[in-house]
N, C-alpha and C positions, 0 to 999 in steps of 0.2 A: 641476395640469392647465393647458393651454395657455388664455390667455386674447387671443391673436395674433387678428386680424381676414383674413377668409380673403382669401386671395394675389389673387386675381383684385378690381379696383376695379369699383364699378357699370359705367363705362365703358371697361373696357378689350373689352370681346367683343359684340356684335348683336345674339349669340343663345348659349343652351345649346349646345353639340356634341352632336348626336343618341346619343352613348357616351355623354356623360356624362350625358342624360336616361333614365334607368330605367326610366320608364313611358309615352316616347316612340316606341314603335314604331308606332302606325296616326297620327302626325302626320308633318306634310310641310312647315307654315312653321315657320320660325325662331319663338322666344320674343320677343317684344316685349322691347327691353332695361328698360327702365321697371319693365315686370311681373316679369323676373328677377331684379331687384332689390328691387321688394316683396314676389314672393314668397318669396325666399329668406331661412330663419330662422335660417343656419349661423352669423353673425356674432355672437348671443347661445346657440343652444339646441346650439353645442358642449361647454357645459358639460354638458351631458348624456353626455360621450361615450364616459367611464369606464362609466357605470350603463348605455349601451346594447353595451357590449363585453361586460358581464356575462346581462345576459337575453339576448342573440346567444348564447353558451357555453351559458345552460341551454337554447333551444330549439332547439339543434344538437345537448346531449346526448341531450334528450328525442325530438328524429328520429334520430338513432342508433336509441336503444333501442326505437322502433317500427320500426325496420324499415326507417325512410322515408330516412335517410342511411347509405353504407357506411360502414363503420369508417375506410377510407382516408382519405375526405373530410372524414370528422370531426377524423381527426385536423391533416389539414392548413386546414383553417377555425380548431381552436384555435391553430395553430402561426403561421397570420397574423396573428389577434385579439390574440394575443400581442404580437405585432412593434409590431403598430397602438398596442396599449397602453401597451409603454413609450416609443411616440415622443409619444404625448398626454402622461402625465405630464411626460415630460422638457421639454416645449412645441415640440419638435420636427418635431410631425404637420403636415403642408402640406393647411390648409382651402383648398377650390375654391367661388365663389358658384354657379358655374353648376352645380356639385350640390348646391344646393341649401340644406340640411338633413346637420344630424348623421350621420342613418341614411343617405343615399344616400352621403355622404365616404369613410364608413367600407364600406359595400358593394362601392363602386366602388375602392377602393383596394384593398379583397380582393382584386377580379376582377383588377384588374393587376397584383396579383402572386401569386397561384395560379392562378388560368383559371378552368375551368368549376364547380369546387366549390363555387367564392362564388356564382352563380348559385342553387346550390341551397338558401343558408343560408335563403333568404325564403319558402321552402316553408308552407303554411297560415299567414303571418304576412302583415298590413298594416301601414303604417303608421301607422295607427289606432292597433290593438294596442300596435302597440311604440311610440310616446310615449307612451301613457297607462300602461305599463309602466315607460316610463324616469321620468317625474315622478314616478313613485311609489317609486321605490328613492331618487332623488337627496332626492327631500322625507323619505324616513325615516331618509334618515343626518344630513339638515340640523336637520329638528327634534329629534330625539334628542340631538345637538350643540348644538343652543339649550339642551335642558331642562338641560342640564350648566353652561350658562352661566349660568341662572337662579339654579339650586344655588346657583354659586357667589358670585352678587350675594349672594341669601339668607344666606352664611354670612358675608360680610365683613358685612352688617348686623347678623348675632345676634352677632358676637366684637366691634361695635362698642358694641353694646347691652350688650354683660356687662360692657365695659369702664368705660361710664357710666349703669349702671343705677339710680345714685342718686345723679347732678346736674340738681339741680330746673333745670326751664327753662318756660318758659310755655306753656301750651296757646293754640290760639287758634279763633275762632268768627269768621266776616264779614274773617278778617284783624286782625281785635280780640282784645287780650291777655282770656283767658276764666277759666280756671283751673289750675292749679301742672299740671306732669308732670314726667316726666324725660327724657332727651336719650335713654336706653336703651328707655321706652316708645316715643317719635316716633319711633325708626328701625324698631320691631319694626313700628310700621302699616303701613311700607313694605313689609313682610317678608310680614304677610299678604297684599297683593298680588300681590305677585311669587308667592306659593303656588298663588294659585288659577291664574295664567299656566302655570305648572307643568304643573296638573292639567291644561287644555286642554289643552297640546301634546300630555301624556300621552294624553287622550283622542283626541285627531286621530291619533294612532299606531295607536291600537289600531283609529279606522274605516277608516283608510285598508289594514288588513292585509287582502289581496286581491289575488289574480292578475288581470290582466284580459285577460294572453297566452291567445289563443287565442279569442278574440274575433271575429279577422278585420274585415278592414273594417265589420262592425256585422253579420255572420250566421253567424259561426264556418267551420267548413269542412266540406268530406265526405271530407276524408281524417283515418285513423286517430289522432290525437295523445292524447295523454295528458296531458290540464292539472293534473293533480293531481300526474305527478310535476314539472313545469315549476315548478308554486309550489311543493314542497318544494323543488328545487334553489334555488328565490329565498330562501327563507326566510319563506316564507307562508302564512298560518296557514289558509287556503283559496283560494277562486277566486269570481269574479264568479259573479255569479247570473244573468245578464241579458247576454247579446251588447250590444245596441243601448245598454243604460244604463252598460256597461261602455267603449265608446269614446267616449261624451259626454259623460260625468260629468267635473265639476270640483269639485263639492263640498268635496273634500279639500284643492284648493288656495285655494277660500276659506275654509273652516274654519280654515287653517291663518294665513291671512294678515288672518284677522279677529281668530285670537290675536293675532299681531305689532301691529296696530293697536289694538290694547285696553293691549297690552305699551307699544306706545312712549307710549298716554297715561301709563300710569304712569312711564314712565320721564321722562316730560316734566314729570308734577306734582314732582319729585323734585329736575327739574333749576330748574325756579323756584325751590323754597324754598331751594335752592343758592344762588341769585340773589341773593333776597332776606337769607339769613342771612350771609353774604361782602358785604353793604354796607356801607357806616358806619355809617348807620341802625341796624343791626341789631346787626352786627359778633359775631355769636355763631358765627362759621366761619371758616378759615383755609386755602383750597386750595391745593395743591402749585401751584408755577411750573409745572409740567408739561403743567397743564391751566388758563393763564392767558396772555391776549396781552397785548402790553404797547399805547398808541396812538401813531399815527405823528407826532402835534401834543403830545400834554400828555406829557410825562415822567414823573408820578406815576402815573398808570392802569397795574393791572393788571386785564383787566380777563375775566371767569368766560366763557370764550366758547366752550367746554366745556358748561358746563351750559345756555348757551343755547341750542346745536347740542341740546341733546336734546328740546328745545321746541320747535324747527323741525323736526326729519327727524320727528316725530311727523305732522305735516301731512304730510308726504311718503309714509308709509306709510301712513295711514289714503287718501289719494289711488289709495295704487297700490290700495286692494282696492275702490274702488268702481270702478274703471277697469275690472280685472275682471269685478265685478256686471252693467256694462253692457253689457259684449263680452257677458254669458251671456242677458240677461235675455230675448231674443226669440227666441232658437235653437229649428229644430226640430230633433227627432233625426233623426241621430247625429250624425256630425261633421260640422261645417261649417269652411272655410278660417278664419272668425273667430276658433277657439280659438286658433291660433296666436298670436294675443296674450293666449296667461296667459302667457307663457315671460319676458319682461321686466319685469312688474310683481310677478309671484310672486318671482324672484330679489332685483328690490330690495329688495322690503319682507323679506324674510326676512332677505338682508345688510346691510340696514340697523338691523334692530332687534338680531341679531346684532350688529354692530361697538357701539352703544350699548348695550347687557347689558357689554359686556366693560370698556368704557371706561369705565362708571357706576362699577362692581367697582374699579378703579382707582382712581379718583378719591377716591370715598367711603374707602377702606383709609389711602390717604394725608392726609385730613384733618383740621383742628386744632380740638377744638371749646375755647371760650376763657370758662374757668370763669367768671371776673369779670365780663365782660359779662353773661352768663348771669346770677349773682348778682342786678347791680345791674339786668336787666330785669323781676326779680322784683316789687320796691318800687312799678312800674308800673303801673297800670289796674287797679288793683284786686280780682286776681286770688284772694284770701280770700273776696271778699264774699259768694259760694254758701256756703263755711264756715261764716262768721257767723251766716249763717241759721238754718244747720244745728244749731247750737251754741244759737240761742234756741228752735228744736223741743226739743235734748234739754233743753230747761229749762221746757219747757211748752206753750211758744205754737205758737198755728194756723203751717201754713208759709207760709202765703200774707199773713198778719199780720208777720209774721219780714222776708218777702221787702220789704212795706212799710215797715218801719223799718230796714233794713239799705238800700234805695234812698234812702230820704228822707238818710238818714248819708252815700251817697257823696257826692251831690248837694251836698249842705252843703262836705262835705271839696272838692270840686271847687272850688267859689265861694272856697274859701277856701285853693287851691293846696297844701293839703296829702296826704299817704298816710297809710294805715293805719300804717305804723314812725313817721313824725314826731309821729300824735297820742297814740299811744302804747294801751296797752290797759287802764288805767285811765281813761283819759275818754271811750273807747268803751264800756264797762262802766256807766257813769256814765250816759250819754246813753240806752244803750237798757234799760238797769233791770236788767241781771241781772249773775251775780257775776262777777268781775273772772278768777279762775283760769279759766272754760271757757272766756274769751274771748282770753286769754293763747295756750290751747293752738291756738284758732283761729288764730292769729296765727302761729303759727309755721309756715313751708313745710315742711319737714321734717316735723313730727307731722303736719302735711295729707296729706302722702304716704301716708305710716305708716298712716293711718286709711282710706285707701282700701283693704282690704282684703279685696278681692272679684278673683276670678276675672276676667281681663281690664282690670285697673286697675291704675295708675302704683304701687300699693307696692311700692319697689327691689327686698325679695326675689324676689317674683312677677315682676318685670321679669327677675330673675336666671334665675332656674326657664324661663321665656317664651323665654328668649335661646339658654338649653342643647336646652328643646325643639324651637325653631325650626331650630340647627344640627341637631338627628339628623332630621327631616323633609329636609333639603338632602340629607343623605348618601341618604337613603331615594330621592330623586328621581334623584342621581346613578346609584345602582346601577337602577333601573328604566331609565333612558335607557341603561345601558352593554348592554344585554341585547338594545338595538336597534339597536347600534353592532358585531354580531357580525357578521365577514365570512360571509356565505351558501354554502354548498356550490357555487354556481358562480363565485363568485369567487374561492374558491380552488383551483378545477381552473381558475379562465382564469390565474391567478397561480403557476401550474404546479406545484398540487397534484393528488390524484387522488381521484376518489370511492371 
């Protein structure tokens, strides 16, 4: 789809050409050039101009079939829609500012080159109507295309998860080493985030299914149309309930861009611990060159600026949807000029969390996790000592007695710069009064694992099990989004099929 900026510069014209203003017939002055300029939405809400080629086609089938357009007309309104449509794709179509908007581009290109039938395409239609028709086709093939994105994050974490489902690595609390997990648990927590992201999109798909063609400027019409066959040609599982809430509603494109910013925090916690485990400090990750810069001064830096970017456009996204919040928050009904600014905040945040889904999926697919570091950050902070505890309940004692003598131990060990491997588990045994084997087994990362054996818990197998169920839930999500990704019955008569 052409992303060109329309032909005409704020300064090159005065005023609109009374032709090319649509709904200028009882005015007499020129457009203020200033105001042609802010009011014109062509230069972003072209992207609209595939999905308004499509409801244009079904609400010219649907005046066909009432009666209200001749057959001839009809067919020469498809045969321009046509023409118009492969010069958008191709990036070819010539945008004009002084008309404005998407829908008058494409009207007024009709008119010049068929005549009077394009005139009739706007029959019972505002343009109320038809943006709040068009955002809602482009937003269900975008989200539909996110949920697919999601998937597929979710699946490079479960095949990353199956892959190290049983290399102990540290859990952590405050940032502080807590207790053993494995590398295949920590990515699956990522995994149930990304799920529930999912299931939004999912659900914003399903509120957003609704015609709201035929609506009219906020009180529908008195002439004949048939809205119900209009949403089956879209692919709509009904129609507005409500004229007036039908052209003012935005709700779908906040719901949708409150996912994206809920999305990119997650995608932003993701890109920290990226951060933080690709340091030296840490050194328990190894990113591809692909997704690392190098600095302009030190030679050595490589340095994660990939996964910083996902920490940053996270602000950027969560920004664009209060931006919207506040364009909506005082409006009365129906439409007011103001909506015209969801059309650039909705776009970025949804291509931006879009191009971060895809780039995380990359990045993470191609990463090195690096056993030995891993290993030796084990012996660290003390990471048994819940164990320990644990290990003196099953040997009798109160837990909160346990908790006491198993602190007083680290504390000691601290003073005296030692870990739990250096003192070994006979003089731990020794020290807190009980037998030497349970304390053995406490000791060991591995049997800690093992012993977690509860539903939702680091034991490898169940990490395994976790990893296999997380991919067939991805696939689950993929085939739900591809069902929302079906070309509509008027898109394929505007693509010159036939109903």
């Amino acid at each position: 789809m052409s992303t060109a900026t329309p032909s005409a510069s704020p300064s090159a014209s005065a005023s609109a050409a009374p032709a090319d203003r649509l709904w200028g017939g009882g005015y007499e002055e020129a457009t203020h050039p200033l105001m042609q300029r802010m009011n014109a939405s062509v230069a972003y809400d072209q992207r609209l101009a595939v999905d308004d080629l499509i409801g244009s086609a079904a609400h010219a089938t649907m005046l066909r079939d009432q009666g209200i357009l001749t057959d001839q007309d009809h067919a020469a309104l498809l045969a321009g829609m046509r023409e118009i449509l492969s010069e958008v794709e191709a990036g070819q179509f010539s945008w004009s500012m002084a008309r404005e908007d998407v829908h008058m581009n494409i009207e007024a290109t009709l008119r010049d080159r068929i005549g009077d039938p394009a005139g009739r395409l706007h029959t019972a239609r505002s343009r109320n109507d038809q943006v709040a028709l068009d955002e809602r086709l482009w937003l269900r093939r975008k989200l539909a295309t996110i949920a697919t994105q999601l998937a597929r994050l979710i699946e490079v974490l479960a095949q990353q998860a199956a892959l190290h489902a049983d290399w102990p690595m540290p859990g952590y609390t405050h940032l502080q080493r807590a207790q053993p997990v494995t590398v295949g648990h920590h990515l699956l927590a990522h995994s149930e985030a990304l799920h529930r992201d999912a299931g939004r999109v999912l659900d914003a798909l399903r509120r957003l299914d609704v015609c709201p063609l035929g609506s009219g400027a906020l009180a529908g019409t008195t002439l004949p149309i048939d809205r119900a066959k209009t949403a089956s040609l879209l692919g709509f599982s009904g129609v507005s309930r409500n004229s007036l809430d039908a052209v003012a509603d935005r709700d779908h494109l906040v719901e949708a861009m409150a996912a994206a910013a809920l999305g990119a925090v997650h995608l932003s916690r993701i890109g920290e611990e990226l951060v933080l485990f690709t340091s030296a400090e840490f050194g328990f990750l190894r990113l591809s060159d692909a997704f690392t810069t190098g600095s302009s001064l030190m030679p050595q830096k490589k340095n994660p600026d990939m996964a910083e970017l996902l920490r940053g456009k996270a602000g950027r996204v969560i920004g664009d949807l209060v931006g919207l919040l506040v364009v909506l928050k005082g409006l009365p009904l129906a439409y007011n000029k103001d909506m015209q600014e969801d059309k650039e905040p909705l776009f970025d945040a949804l291509d931006t969390w879009s191009d971060c889904l895809v780039v995380t999926a990359d990045m993470l697919s191609a990463a090195k996790w690096q056993k030995k570091a891993l290993l030796e950050s084990l012996d660290k902070g003390f990471l048994l000592a819940t164990d320990l505890a644990d290990e003196l309940v099953r040997q009798g004692m109160p837990f909160r007695t346990a908790h006491e003598h198993v602190a007083a131990l680290v504390a000691q060990l601290v003073k005296e710069g030692k870990t739990f491997r250096k003192v070994g588990p006979a003089r731990i045994a020794a020290q807190l009064g009980v037998a030497e084997e349970g304390i053995r087994a406490a000791l060991d990362v591995r049997k800690a694992l093992k012993r977690r054996d509860l539903p939702g818990a680091p034991h490898p197998v169940r990490v395994g099990k976790e990893a296999r169920a997380a991919s067939k839930r991805a696939a689950a999500v993929v085939q739900a989004a591809q069902a929302w990704l079906q070309p509509s019955r008027a898109e394929q008569l505007l693509r010159g099929g036939s109903l």
